[in-house]
mmCIF file of the N, C-alpha and C atoms, coordinates in Angstrom:
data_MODEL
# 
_entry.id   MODEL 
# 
loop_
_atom_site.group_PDB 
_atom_site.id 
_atom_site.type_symbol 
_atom_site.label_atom_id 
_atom_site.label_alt_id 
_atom_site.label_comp_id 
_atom_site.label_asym_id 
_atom_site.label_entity_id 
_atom_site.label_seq_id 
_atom_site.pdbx_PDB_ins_code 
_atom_site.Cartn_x 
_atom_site.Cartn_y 
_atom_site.Cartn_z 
_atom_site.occupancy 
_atom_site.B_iso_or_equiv 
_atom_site.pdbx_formal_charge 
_atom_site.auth_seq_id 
_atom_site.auth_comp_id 
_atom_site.auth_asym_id 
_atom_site.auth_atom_id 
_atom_site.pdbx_PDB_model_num 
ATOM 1   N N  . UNK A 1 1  ? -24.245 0.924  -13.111 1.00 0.00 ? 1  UNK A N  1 
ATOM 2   C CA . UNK A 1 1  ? -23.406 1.874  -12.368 1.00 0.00 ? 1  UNK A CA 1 
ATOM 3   C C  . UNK A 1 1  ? -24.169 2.424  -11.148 1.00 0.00 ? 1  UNK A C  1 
ATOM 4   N N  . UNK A 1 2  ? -25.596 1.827  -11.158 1.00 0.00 ? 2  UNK A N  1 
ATOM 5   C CA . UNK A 1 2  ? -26.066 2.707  -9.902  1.00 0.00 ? 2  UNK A CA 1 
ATOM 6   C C  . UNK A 1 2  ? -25.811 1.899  -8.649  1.00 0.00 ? 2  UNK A C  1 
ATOM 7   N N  . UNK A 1 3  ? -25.842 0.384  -8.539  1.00 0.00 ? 3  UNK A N  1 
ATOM 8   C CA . UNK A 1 3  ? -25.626 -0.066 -7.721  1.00 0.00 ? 3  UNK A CA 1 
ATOM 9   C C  . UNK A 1 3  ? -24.481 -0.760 -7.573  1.00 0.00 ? 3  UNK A C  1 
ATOM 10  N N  . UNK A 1 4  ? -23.390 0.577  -7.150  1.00 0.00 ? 4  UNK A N  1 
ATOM 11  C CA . UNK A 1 4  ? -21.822 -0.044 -7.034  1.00 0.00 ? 4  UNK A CA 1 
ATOM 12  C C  . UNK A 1 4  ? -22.068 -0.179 -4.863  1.00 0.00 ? 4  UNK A C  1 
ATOM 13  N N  . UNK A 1 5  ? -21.559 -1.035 -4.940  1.00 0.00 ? 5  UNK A N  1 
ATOM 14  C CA . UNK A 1 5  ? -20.696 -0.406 -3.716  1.00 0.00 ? 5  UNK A CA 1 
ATOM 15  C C  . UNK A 1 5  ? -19.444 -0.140 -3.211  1.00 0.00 ? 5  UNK A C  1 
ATOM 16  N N  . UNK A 1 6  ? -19.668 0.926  -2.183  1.00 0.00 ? 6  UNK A N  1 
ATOM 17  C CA . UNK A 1 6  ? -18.382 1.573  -2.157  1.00 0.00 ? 6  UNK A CA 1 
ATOM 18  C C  . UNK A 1 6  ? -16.786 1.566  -3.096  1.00 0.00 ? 6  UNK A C  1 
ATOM 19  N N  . UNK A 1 7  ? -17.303 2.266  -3.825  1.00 0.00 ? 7  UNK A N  1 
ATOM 20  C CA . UNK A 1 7  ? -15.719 2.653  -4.913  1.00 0.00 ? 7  UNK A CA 1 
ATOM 21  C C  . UNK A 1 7  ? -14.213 2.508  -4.710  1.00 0.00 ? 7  UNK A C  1 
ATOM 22  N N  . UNK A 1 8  ? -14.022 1.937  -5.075  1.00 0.00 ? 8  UNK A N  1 
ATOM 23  C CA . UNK A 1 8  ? -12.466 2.166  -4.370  1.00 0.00 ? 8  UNK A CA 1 
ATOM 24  C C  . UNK A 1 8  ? -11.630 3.674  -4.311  1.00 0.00 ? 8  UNK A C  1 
ATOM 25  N N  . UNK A 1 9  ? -11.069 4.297  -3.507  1.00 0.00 ? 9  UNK A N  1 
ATOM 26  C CA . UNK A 1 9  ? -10.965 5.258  -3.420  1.00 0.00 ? 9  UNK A CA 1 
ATOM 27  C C  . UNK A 1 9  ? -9.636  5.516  -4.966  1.00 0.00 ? 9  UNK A C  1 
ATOM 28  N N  . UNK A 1 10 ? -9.818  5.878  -5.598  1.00 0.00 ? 10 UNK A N  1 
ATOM 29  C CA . UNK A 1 10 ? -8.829  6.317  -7.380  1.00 0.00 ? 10 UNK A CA 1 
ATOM 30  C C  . UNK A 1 10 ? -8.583  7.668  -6.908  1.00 0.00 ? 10 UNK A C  1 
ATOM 31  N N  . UNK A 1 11 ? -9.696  7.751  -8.357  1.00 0.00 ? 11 UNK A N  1 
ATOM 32  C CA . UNK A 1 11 ? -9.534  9.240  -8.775  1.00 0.00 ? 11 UNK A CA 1 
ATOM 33  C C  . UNK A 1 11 ? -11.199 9.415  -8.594  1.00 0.00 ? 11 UNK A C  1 
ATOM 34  N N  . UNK A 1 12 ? -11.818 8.929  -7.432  1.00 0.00 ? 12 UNK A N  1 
ATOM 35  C CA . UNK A 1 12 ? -13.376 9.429  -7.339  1.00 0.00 ? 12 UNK A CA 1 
ATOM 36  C C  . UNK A 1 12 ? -13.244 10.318 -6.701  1.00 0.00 ? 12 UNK A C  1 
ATOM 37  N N  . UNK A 1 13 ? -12.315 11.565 -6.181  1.00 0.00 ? 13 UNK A N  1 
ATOM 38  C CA . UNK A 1 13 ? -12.398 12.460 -5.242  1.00 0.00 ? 13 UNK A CA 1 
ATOM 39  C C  . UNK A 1 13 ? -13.315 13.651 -5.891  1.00 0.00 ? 13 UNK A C  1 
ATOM 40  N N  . UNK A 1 14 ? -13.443 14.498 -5.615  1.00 0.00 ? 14 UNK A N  1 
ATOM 41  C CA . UNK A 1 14 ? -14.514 15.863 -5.997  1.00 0.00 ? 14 UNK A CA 1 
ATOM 42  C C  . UNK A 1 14 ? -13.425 16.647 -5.512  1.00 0.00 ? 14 UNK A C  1 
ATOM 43  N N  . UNK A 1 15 ? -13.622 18.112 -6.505  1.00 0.00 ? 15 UNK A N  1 
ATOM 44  C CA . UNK A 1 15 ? -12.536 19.374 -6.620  1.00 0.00 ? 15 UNK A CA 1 
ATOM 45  C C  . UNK A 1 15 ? -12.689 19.820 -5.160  1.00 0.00 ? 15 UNK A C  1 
ATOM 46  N N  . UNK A 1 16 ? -13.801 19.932 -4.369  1.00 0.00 ? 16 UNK A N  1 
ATOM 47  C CA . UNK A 1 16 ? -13.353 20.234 -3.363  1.00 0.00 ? 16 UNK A CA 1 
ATOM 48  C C  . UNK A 1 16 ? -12.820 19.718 -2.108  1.00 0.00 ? 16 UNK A C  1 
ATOM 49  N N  . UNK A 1 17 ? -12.393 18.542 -1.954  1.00 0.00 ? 17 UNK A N  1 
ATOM 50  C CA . UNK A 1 17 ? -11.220 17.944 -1.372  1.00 0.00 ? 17 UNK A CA 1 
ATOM 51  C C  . UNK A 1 17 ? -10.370 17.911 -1.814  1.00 0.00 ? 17 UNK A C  1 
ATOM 52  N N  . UNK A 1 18 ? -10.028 17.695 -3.314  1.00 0.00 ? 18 UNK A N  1 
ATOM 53  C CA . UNK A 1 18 ? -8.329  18.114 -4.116  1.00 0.00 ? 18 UNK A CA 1 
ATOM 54  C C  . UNK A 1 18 ? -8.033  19.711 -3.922  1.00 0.00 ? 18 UNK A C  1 
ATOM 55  N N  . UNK A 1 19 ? -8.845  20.206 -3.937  1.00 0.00 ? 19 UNK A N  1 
ATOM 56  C CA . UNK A 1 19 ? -8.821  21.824 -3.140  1.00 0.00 ? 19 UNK A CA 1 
ATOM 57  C C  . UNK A 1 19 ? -8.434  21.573 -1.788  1.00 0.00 ? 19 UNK A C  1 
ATOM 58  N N  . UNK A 1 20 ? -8.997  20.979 -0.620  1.00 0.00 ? 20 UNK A N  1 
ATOM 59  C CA . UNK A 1 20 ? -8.656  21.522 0.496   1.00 0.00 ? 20 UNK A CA 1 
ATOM 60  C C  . UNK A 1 20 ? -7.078  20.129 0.961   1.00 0.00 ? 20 UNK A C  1 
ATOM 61  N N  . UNK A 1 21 ? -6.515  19.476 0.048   1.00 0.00 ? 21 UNK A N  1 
ATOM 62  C CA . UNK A 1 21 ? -5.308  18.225 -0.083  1.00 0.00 ? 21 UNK A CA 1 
ATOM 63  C C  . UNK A 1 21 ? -4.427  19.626 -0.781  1.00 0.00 ? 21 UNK A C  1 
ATOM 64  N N  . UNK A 1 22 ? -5.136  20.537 -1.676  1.00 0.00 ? 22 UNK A N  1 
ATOM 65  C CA . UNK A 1 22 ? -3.804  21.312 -2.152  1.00 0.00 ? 22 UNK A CA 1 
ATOM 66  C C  . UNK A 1 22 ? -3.200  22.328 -0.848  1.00 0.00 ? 22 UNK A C  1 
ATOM 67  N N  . UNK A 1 23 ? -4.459  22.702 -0.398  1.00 0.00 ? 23 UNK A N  1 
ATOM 68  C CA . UNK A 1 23 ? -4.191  23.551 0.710   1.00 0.00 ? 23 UNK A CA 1 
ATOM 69  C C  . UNK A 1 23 ? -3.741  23.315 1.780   1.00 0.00 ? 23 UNK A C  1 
ATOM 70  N N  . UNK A 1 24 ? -3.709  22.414 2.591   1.00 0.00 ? 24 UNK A N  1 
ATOM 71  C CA . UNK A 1 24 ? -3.160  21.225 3.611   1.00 0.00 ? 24 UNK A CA 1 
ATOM 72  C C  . UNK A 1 24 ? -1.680  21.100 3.079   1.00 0.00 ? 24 UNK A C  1 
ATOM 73  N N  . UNK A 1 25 ? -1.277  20.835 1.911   1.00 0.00 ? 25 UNK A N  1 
ATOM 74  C CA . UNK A 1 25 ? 0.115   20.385 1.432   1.00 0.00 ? 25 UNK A CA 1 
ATOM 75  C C  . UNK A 1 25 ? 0.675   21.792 1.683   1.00 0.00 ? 25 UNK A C  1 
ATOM 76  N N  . UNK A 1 26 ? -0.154  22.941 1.171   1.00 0.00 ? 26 UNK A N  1 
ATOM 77  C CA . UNK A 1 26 ? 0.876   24.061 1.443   1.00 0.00 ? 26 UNK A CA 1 
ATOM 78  C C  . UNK A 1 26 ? 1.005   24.610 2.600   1.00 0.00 ? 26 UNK A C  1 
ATOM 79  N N  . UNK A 1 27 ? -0.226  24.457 3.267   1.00 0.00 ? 27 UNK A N  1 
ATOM 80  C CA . UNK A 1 27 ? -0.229  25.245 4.507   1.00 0.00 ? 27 UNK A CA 1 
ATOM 81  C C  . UNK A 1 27 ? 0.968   24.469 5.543   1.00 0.00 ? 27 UNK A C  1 
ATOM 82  N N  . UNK A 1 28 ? 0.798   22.948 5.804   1.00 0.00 ? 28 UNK A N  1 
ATOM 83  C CA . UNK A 1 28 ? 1.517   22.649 6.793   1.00 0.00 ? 28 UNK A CA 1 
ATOM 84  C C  . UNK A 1 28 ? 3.233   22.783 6.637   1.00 0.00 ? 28 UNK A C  1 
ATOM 85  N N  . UNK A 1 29 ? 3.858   22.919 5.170   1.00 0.00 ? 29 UNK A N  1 
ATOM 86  C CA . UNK A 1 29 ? 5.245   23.547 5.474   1.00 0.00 ? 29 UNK A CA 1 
ATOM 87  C C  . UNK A 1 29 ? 5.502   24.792 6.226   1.00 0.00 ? 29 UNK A C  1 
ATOM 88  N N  . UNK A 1 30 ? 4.340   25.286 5.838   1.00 0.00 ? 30 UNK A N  1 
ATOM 89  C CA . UNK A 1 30 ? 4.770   26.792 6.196   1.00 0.00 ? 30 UNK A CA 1 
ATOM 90  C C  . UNK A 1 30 ? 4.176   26.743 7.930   1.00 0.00 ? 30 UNK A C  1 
ATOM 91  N N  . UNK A 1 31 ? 3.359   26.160 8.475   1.00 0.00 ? 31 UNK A N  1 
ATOM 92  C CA . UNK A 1 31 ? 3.164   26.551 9.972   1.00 0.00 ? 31 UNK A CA 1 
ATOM 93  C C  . UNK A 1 31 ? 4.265   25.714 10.336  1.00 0.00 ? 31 UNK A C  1 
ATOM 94  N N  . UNK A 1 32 ? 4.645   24.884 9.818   1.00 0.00 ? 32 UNK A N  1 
ATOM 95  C CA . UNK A 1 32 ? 5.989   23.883 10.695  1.00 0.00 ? 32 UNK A CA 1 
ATOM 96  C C  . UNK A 1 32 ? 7.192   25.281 9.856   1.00 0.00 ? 32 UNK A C  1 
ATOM 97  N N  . UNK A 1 33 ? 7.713   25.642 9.443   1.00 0.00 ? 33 UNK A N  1 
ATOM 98  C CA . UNK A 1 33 ? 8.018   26.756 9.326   1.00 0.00 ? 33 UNK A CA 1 
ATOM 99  C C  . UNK A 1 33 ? 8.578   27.166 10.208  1.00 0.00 ? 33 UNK A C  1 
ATOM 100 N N  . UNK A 1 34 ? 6.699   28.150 10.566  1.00 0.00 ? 34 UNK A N  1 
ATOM 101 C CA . UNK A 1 34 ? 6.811   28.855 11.262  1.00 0.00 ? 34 UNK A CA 1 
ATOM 102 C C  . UNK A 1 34 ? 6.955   28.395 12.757  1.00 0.00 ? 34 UNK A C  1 
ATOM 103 N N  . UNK A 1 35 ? 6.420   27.665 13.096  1.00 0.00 ? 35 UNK A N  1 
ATOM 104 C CA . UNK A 1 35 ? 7.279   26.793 14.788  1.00 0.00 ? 35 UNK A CA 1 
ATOM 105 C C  . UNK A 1 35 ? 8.083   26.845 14.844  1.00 0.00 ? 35 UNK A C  1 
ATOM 106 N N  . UNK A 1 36 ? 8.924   26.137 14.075  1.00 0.00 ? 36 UNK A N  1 
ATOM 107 C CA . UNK A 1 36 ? 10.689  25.956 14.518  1.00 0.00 ? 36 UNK A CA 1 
ATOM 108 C C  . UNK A 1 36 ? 11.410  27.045 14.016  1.00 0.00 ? 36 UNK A C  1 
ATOM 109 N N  . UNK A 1 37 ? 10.863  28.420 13.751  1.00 0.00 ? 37 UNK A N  1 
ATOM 110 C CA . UNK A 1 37 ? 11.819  29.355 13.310  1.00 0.00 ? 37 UNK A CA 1 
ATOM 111 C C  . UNK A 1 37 ? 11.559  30.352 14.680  1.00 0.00 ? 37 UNK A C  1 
ATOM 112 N N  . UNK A 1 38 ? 10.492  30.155 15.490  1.00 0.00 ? 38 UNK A N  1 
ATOM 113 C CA . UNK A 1 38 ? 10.283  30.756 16.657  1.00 0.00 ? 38 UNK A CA 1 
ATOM 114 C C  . UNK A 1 38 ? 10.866  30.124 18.028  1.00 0.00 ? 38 UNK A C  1 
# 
């Protein structure tokens, strides 16, 4: 296992990109939202 190369992208992500993919999903309804309601 030490000498893989490059993984295919699965489920190798780390919590803090599924953190900032949760935040991205919510944030961009709401600034498109907020554009077209202005």
């Amino acid at each position: 296992m030490k000498n893989q190369p490059k993984p295919p992208i699965t489920l190798n992500v780390d919590p803090a990109t599924l953190l900032w993919v949760c935040v991205l999903l919510f944030l961009i309804p709401l600034l498109l939202t907020g554009l077209l309601s202005h």
